[in-house]
Structure formats: structure tokens, C-alpha cells
VOKE-372776 format. One line per field, with one value per residue (C-alpha): residue in three letters; x, y, z. Coordinates in Angstrom, 3 decimals. Layout:
BEGIN
res <- c(ALA  ...)
X <- c(X  ...)
Y <- c(Y  ...)
Z <- c(Z  ...)
//
This chain:
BEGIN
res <- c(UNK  UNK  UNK  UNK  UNK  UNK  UNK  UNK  UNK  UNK  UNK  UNK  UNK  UNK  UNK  UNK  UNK  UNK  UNK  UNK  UNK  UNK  UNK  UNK  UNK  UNK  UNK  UNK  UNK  UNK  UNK  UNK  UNK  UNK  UNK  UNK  UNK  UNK  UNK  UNK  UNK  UNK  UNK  UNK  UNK  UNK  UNK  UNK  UNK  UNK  UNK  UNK  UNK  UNK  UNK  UNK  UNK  UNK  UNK  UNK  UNK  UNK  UNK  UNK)
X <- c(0.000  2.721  4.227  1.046  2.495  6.267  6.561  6.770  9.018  11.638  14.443  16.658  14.383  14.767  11.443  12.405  9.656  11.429  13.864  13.924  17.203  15.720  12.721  14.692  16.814  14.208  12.261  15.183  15.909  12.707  13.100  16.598  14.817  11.804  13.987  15.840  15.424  13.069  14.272  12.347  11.674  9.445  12.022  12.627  9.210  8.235  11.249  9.893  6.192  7.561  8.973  6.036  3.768  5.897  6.548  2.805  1.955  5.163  2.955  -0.145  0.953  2.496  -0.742  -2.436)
Y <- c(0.000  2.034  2.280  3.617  7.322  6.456  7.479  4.255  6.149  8.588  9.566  12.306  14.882  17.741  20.140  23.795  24.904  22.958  25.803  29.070  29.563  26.849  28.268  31.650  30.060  28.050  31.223  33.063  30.471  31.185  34.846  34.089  32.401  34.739  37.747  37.428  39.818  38.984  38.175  41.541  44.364  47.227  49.291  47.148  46.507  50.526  50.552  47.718  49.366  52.383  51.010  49.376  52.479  54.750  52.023  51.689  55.444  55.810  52.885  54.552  57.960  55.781  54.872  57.479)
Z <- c(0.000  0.628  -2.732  -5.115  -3.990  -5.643  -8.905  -11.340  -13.727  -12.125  -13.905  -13.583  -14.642  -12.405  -12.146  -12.533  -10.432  -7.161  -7.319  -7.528  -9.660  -11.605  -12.169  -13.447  -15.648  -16.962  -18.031  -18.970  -21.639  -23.032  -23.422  -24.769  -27.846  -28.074  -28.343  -31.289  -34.010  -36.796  -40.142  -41.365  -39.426  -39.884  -41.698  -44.200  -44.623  -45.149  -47.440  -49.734  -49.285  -50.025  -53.299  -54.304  -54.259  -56.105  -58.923  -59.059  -59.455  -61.954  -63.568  -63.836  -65.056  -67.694  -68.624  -69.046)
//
């Protein structure tokens, strides 16, 4: 009776949330991989926007 509250499977799984540095460096590595810079940022994206407008007004004075 005294063994249905072990754990059948224990390994060496350590659970961030028994420590508090744990915990921190747990979440930490999160951030560390949600705050890299995106592949395009709004600059480039108002550049490129930017383009595209003024080729498609060059465009239609041309036809006209």
C-alpha cells in the first residue's frame, strides 16, 4: 500500500519549479529564444512598401 504514492518512472528529470534559480533560468531560456530579431523588421518593410507604391503610381501615369 505504501508504494502507489512512488513514482513508477523517475528519472533524472529535475522540475524547474522545485527551485527558484531553476525556475529563473528556466524562463530566462525562453526569453533568450523569443527575443531574437526577426528576419524583417518594420524598416525594411516601409522601405519595400515604399517602393512598391511609387513604382505603381510611376505605372499609372504611364498609362495614361
Amino acid at each position: 500500500m505504501a508504494d502507489q504514492n512512488v513514482p513508477q518512472n523517475v528519472e533524472n528529470e529535475q522540475d524547474p519549479g522545485a527551485n527558484t534559480q531553476m525556475f529563473r533560468a528556466f524562463v530566462n531560456e525562453g526569453q533568450a529564444e523569443a527575443t531574437t530579431e526577426p528576419k524583417m523588421n518594420g524598416r525594411v518593410l516601409a522601405v519595400v512598401g515604399a517602393a512598391v507604391v511609387l513604382i505603381a503610381v510611376i505605372a499609372a501615369i504611364a498609362v495614361f
